[in-house]
C-alpha positions, 0 to 999 in steps of 0.5 A, a space after each residue: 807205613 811200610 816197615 823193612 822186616 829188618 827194621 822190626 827185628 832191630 826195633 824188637 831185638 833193641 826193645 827186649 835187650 833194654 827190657 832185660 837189660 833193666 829187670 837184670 839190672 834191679 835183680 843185680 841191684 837187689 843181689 848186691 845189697 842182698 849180698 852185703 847185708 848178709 855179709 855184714 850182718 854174719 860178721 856183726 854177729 861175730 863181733 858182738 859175741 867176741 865184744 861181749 864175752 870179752 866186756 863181761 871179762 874186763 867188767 867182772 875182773 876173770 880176764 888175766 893176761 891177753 885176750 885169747 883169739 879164737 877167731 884166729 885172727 878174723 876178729 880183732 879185739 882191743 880194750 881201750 883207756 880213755 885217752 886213747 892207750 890200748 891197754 889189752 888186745 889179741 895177738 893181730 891187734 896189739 901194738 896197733 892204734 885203736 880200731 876206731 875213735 868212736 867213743 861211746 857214751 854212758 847213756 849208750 854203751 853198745 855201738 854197732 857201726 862201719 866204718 872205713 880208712 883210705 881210699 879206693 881202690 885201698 880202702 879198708 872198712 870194718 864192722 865194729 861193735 863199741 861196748 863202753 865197760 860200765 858207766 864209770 867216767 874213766 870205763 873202758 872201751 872193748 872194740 871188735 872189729 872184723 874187716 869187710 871182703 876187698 870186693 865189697 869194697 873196692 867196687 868189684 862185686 858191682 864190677 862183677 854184676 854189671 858185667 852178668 847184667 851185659 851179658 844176660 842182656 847181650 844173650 836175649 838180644 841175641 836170642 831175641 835177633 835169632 827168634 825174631 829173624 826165625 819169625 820174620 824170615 817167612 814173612 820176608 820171603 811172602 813179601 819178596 814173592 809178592 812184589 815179583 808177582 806182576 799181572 802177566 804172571 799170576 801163576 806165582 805162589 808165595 812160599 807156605 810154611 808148615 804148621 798152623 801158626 798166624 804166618 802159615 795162615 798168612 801164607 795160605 791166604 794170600 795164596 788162596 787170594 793168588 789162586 782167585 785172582 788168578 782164576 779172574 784174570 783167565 777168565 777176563 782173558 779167555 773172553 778176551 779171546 774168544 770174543 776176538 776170535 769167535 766175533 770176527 767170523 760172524 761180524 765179517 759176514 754180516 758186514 759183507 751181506 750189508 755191503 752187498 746189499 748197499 752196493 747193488 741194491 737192485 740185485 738183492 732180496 732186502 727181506 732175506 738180507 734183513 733175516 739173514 742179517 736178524 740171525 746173524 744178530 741173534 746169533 752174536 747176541 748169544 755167543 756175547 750172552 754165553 762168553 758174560 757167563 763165562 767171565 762171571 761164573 764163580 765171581 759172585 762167592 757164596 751170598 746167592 747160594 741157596 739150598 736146592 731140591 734137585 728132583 724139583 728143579 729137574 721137573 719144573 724144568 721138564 715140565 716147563 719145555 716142550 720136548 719132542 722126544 719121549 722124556 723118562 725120569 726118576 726124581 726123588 725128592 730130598 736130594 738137596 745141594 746148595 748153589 745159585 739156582 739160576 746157574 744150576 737151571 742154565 746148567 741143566 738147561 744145556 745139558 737137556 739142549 744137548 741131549 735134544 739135539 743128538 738124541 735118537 728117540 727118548 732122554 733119560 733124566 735121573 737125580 739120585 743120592 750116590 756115594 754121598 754126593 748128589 747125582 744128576 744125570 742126563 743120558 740121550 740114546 744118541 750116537 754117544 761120544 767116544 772115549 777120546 773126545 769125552 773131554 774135548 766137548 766141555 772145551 770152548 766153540 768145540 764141535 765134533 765131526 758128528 755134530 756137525 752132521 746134526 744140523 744147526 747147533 748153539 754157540 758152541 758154549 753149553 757144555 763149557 758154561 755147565 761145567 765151569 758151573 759145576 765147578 763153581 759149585 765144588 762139583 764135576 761134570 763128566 760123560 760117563 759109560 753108558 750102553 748106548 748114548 751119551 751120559 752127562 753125570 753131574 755130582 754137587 755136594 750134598 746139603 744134609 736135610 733141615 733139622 739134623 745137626 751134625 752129629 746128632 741121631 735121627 729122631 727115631 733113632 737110639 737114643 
């Protein structure tokens, strides 16, 4: 199911705002009671030190006069008679009501508690600490007390907290949006490429950001997809064309001698309108055969590759003509490629029908090891080509003015078909210099030889 970048990056952003969201709220619940039991337990350790040091007093008869506050005020200290009268306190709890109607009993004479008065948002709580004097049925009572800070317990710590919640959950949701929309931006702009892209324009590429991350390589694929299919679709096109154009010609003669044949059938040589229509045939049949070719070099991928012997495929193909020409070659063998091996014969193939056809008396036919590509090259004593045509001749149905004076030719289609060969292959195919004729160079990238790793030396070598 399609989903808009924008939808992701609101799904992700609400997923990680939520995310935090809920590990903020249980640190701000962790940091809450955190908070609160050690304020609560800081100030029961005062109450219990100013309780007992004034119970020892009251017990032992050594406190004279009002308990002194040294405290200054943060602990407030009563003793308390039964029934209620306080009969001794600090300064800031005497005249005051007992802090605490809490009576201890003598069985448990220390009580440690909190406890609260009013209600929010006025509400008061105290740590208390009871110590019941002695056992004694009319003992009494020292109370400590020390008030709990308003904001633990008016609610403005949790008030505090929520909002640190709110607003680290607001940043990752911010920064999430930002993040996400940095990541999906590209992504959008492949999508949006991709939908403008149509059949009649192939020629598009989507936008390809640096680095080596998942969406760089995204890009580069579908580029390198674009680049296939775009190469597919020109070729379908250019046999498209050349079938209309190069067909029409021959189809049109052939119907013209069959129509004149049939209109005046005394008048003709039926066994030269048959050999002429044969040829005519012959000659659709190749230029039909060729322009498949075309159309289906480099569509196969890498699965009919296979390494190749270059000096072997070059000497099975000499040996298997029958050249009227005096034929020189130099093959030594180890020069390996790796290709489609029928491609490569058809490839070598048209380049030896080449040379046959304009040489003057010998054809040269080398493979060597040159620059560390695989060279093979095919040179004819003939009239050469010249420098500003060396290119025109791998065009389609080229034929140049001193071909045509060389008697019949192909389809036209060689050395267009060897070249888009070599191309398929990951080499080239030129006309290079040469001092008399013309020399076809083709360069393939070497195949290093069986049993030599990468990065491995020769086995007699150092060690």
């Amino acid at each position: 199911m399609h989903m808009r970048p924008r939808s992701i990056r609101a799904r992700d952003t609400l997923a990680a705002a939520v995310i935090a969201g809920l590990v903020f709220a249980v640190t701000a619940t962790g940091v809450d009671f955190a908070v609160r039991g050690q304020i609560k337990a800081d100030l029961l350790r005062q109450t219990q030190v100013d309780a007992r040091r004034v119970s020892g007093g009251v017990r032992d008869g050594s406190l004279e006069g009002p308990i002194p506050d040294d405290g200054r005020g943060r602990v407030l200290i009563q003793v308390v008679e039964p029934g209620g009268r306080v009969t001794n306190a600090t300064p800031g709890a005497a005249g005051r009501r007992p802090v605490s109607r809490l009576w201890p009993s003598s069985n448990l004479r220390v009580r440690d508690y909190t406890e609260c008065r009013g209600v929010w948002p006025g509400r008061e709580c105290y740590v208390i600490e009871a110590i019941r004097v002695s056992t004694a049925r009319d003992s009494v009572v020292v109370y400590a007390s020390a008030p709990l800070p308003p904001y633990l317990t008016n609610g403005l710590l949790e008030a505090m907290l929520a909002a640190g919640v709110l607003l680290l959950a607001g940043g990752v949701a911010w920064i999430t949006w930002r993040v996400v929309g940095r990541t999906l931006g590209p992504v959008e702009a492949i999508r949006a490429q991709l939908a403008e892209i149509s059949a009649t324009d192939l020629s598009r590429r989507v936008p390809q950001p640096s680095g080596e991350d998942e969406i760089a390589q995204l890009a580069r694929t579908a580029n390198a997809t674009l680049d296939r299919l775009e190469g597919a679709v020109g070729r379908q096109r250019q046999f498209a064309s050349d079938a209309s154009h190069e067909l029409r010609t021959p189809i049109a003669g052939l119907r013209a001698n069959l129509e004149d044949a049939a209109m005046h059938p005394d008048d003709t040589d039926l066994r030269e309108v048959v050999r002429s229509a044969l040829r005519d045939t012959d000659r659709l049949e190749s230029i039909v055969t060729d322009l498949l070719l075309l159309a289906r070099i480099g569509t196969g991928g890498t699965s009919m590759q296979e390494p190749i012997d270059l000096a072997a495929l070059a000497g099975a193909e000499v040996r298997r003509r029958a050249f009227t020409l005096r034929v020189v070659t130099e093959l030594p063998a180890g020069v390996t490629v790796r290709g489609v091996r029928m491609q490569l014969v058809r490839l070598l193939g048209n380049l030896l029908d080449n040379a046959e056809r304009y040489a003057g008396s010998s054809i040269e036919i080398e493979v060597a090891r040159e620059d560390g590509q695989a060279l093979l090259a095919v040179t004819d004593d003939g009239a050469g080509v010249a420098p500003a045509d060396r290119e025109r001749v791998f065009e389609r149905f080229t034929r140049l003015d001193t071909a045509r004076s060389r008697g019949a030719g192909g389809t036209g289609l060689g050395l267009a078909i060897a070249r888009e060969i070599a191309r398929a292959h990951g080499g080239t195919l030129r006309i290079e210099d040469h001092p008399a004729g013309a020399r076809f160079a083709l360069r393939l990238p070497l195949v290093p030889p069986p049993g030599r790793a990468k990065g491995r030396p020769r086995p007699d070598g150092p060690s």
